[in-house]
N, C-alpha and C positions, 0 to 999 in steps of 0.2 A: 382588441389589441393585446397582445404579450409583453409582457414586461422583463427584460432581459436582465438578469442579477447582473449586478454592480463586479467586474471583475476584481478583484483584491491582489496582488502579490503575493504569490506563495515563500512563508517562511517557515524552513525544516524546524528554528527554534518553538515555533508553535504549536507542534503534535506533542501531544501529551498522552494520550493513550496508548499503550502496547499495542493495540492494532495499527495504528498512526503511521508508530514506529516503523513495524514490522511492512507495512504497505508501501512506506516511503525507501525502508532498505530493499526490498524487492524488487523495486523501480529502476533503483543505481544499481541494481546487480543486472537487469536487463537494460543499461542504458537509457534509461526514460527520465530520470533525475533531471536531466538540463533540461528537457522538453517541459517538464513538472515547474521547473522552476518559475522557467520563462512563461508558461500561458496557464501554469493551474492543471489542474486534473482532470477538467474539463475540455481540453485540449487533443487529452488521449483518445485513440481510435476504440474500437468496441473491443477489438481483438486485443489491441496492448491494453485496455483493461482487466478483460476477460482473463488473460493469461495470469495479470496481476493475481486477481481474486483468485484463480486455481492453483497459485504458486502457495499464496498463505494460508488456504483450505491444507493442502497436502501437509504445510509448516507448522499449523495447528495441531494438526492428526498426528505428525512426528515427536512432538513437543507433550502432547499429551501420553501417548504410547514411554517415552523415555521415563517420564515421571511416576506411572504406574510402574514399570519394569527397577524403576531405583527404589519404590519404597516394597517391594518385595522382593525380598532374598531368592 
């Protein structure tokens, strides 16, 4: 038998981490926020994930690239 996790209500006050963040603003920029809200993360398809994850890979890459390029003239 499987034991199915306990579904919990997703609350935005609870990410704490810059990735958290950064994963839950990605969501509401694609729309996925209310879906998120209402049934968790768990909810989302492979693709509205996947997309997630590729959004904040690229947002990484940006964010790291910008901070090299500022601390050299």
């Amino acid at each position: 038998m499987s034991k199915k996790k306990s579904e919990k209500p997703f609350d935005p006050a609870s990410l704490k981490t810059p990735e958290d963040l950064l994963k839950f603003e990605i969501a509401t920029e694609l729309g996925l926020s209310d879906k998120v809200m209402e049934n968790g993360w768990r909810s989302l398809t492979a693709k509205e994930s996947g997309r997630i994850g590729g959004l904040m890979t690229k947002r990484k890459r940006q964010m790291k690239q910008e901070a090299l390029n500022g601390t050299n003239p």
